[in-house]
VEXTORLO-760232 format. One record per residue (C-alpha): residue in one letter; x, y, z. Coordinates in steps of 0.25 Angstrom, whole numbers, plus 5000, padded with zeros to 4 digits. Each point is the difference from the previous one (the first is absolute). Layout:
aXYZ;...
END
This chain:
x556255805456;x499649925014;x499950065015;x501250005009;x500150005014;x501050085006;x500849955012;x500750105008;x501349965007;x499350025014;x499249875002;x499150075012;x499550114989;x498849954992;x500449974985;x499250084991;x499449964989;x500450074986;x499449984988;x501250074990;x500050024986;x501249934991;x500650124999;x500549995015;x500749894998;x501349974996;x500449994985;x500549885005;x499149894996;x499249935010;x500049854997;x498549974998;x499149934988;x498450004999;x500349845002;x500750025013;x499149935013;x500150055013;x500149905012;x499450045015;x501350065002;x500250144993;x501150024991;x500950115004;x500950084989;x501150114999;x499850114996;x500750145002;x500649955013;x498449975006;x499549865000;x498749994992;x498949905003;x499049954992;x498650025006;x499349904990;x499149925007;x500449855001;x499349904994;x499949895010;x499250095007;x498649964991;x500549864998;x499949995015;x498650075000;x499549904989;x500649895008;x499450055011;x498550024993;x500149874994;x500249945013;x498850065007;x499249964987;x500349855001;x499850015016;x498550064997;x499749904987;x500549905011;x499250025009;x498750034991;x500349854995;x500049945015;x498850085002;x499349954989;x500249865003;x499850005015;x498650084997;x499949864990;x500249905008;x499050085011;x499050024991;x499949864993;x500149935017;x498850105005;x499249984988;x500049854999;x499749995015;x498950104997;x499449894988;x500149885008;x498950055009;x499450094991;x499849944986;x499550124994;x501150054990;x499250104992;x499550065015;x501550005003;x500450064988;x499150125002;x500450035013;x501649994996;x499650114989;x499250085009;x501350015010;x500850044988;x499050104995;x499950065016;x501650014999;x499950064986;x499250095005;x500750065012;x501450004992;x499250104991;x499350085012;x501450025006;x500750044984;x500949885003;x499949984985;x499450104989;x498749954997;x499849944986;x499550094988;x499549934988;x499250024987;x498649944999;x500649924988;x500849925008;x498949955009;x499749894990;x501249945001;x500350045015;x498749915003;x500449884992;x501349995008;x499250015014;x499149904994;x501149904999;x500550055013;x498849975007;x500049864993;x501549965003;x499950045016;x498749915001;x500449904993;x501349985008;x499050015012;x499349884994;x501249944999;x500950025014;x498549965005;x499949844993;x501549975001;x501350045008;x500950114999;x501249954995;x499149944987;x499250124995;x501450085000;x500749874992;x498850004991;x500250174998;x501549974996;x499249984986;x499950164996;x501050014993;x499649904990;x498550084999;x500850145000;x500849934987;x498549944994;x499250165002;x501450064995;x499949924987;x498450015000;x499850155004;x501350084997;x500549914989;x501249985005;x500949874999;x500949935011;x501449964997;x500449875000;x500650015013;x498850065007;x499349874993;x501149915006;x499750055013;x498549985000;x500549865000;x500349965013;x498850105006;x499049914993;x500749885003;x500250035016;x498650055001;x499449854994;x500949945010;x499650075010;x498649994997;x500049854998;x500649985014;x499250095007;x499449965015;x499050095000;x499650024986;x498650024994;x499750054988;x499350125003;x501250055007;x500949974988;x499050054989;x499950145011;x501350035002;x500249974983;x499050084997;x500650115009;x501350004992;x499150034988;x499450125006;x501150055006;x500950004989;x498850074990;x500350105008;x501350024999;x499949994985;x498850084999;x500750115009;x501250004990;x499150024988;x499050115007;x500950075008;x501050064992;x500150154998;x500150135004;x498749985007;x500349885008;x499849985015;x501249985009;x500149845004;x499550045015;x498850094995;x499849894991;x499949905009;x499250075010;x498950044990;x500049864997;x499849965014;x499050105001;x499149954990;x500449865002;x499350015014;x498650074992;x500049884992;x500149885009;x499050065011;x498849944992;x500649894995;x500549965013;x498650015006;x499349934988;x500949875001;x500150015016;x498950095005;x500250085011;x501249915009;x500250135010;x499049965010;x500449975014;x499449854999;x500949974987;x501150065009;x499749915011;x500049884989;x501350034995;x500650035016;x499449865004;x501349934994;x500850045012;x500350174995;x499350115009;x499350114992;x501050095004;x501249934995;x499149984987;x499950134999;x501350045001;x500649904990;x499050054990;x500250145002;x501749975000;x499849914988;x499350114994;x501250105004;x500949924993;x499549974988;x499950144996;x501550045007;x500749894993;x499450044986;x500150135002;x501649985003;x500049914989;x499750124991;x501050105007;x501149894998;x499549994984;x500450155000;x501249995007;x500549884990;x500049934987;x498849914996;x501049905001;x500750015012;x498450025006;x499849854993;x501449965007;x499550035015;x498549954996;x500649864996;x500750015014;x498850055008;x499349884995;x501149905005;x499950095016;x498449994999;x500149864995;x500949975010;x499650065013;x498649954998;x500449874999;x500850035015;x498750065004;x499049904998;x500949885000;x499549964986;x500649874996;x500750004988;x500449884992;x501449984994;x499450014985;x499450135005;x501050055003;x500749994989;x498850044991;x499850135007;x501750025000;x499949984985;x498850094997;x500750125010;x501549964992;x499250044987;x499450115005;x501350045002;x500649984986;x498950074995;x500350125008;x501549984993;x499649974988;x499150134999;x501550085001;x500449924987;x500150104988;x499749954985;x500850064992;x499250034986;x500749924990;x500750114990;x499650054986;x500449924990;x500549885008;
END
């Protein structure tokens, strides 16, 4: 039993539409399985002398809508990545040109959180985003993640503040070997043997680099090292403390860690720096040829950025696979690498080059290499 469609022998009348039991039919039968498809054109049969059309809906029709949904979803995730390396590569020219004349990175670092907690809070004001419920419980742990936070964003500082752009982000291309050591140290979980393979080149690319660095120093390198530990302790630590049913979304989770990122470095900024925001320490840092205003502005843009482009980097994370996020940061690493390099005219040696060609290729790998399954080996083999 299936509806009909009655078409008259008039074409100007309307067709009704018939919904008709068997019994109407013909004891003729009608040639039709439960296997049988139905192109965009209806099928038409006989039957008692009336044509018969089959109102089942086609199914090219949701194919096209999935086509069509899968196509607006690749344009948005498109777009979400070019925004999130354009907000990079802003963020890293304004905040080195900021360093230069300010040498203050924990100062810096507590102003970039303070414009992240400003926006955090507005995007809550305005329910832009559900604000965060959590369990006392998970305080603990929530506070440990922000205490690596806090450490990572100042080291980096530290870093972008002793040597060029291009080196600190070469010299970053190391996480994945410390997400691999706090995997096997924290979660007790071993690599493949192709994630080790991969690791490879990352550590050898890195030391090339290193070694034929113009601008290298050795609080720079050791920063910017450092940072790659922190950072990475906190994904791991994240992954161990954040699961269940109570766990925070990754942008709520971010934000309260931004939040309480900026409470922390407050004092400490202050206790390594003192007080840096006086207009005579702004006129120190303008006497190198940049107006107060345009200061000003680059920090507070710097700020902007740092907070947009993680917070983007967080929405992608949803969006995606871990992997595929590890995919597009190995190639924001080679636009940020690449554009600073074009920015400040940063001479670059042949070997280095190469080095930080061959630390980004591993990066690479090991993003594939994560996608490698091993199969357990079978029961009684």
């Amino acid at each position: 039993m299936f509806p009909l469609t009655f078409v008259t022998s008039n074409p100007r009348l309307p067709s009704p539409f018939f919904v008709v039991k068997s019994t109407a039919l013909s004891r003729r039968s009608i040639p039709f399985s439960s296997s049988t498809s139905f192109p965009w054109r209806p099928n038409l049969y006989r039957s008692n002398g009336f044509k018969l059309k089959s109102a089942t809906a086609p199914e090219d029709v949701d194919g096209g809508d999935s086509k069509s949904e899968s196509l607006v979803k690749g344009l948005k995730l498109g777009g979400m990545f070019g925004v999130w390396y354009l907000l990079n590569i802003y963020y890293n020219i304004f905040n080195k040109q900021v360093l230069r004349v300010y040498p203050y990175p924990a100062t810096v670092t507590a102003f970039q959180l303070g414009c992240g907690t400003l926006m955090i809070a507005i995007l809550w004001l305005l329910k832009l985003h559900p604000r965060p419920k959590f369990a006392p419980s998970q305080f603990t742990a929530i506070a440990q993640l922000a205490a690596a936070h806090t450490l990572g964003n100042l080291l980096t500082n530290v870093s972008l503040g002793r040597v060029n752009v291009s080196f600190t982000h070469t010299i970053k291309a190391m996480e994945p070997f410390f997400t691999v050591l706090f995997s096997v140290l924290l979660l007790g979980e071993w690599p493949s043997l192709w994630i080790v393979c991969s690791l490879l080149p990352i550590v050898a690319g890195v030391s090339l680099a290193s070694f034929t660095e113009a601008s290298f120093n050795w609080i720079g390198f050791c920063s910017a090292m450092a940072s790659n530990v922190t950072n990475q302790s906190r994904n791991v630590l994240s992954k161990k403390f954040m699961v269940g049913k109570e766990a925070l979304d990754n942008i709520n989770l971010f934000s309260v860690i931004t939040i309480i990122s900026f409470v922390l470095l407050v004092p400490v900024a202050i206790i390594m720096d003192g007080f840096k925001l006086t207009p005579s320490q702004l006129q120190i840092a303008t006497s190198q040829g940049v107006s107060v205003k345009e200061f000003c502005v680059m920090s507070l843009l710097a700020g902007v950025c740092l907070h947009s482009y993680q917070q983007v980097s967080y929405m992608i994370l949803e969006m995606v696979s871990p992997v595929t996020h590890s995919v597009g940061n190995c190639v924001k690493r080679v636009v940020v690498i690449t554009s600073s390099i074009m920015f400040f005219q940063t001479p670059v040696s042949p070997l280095n080059a190469i080095g930080t060609a061959t630390a980004l290729a591993g990066v690479y790998l090991y993003s594939r290499a994560k996608r490698v399954k091993v199969k357990p080996n079978p029961k009684g083999c």
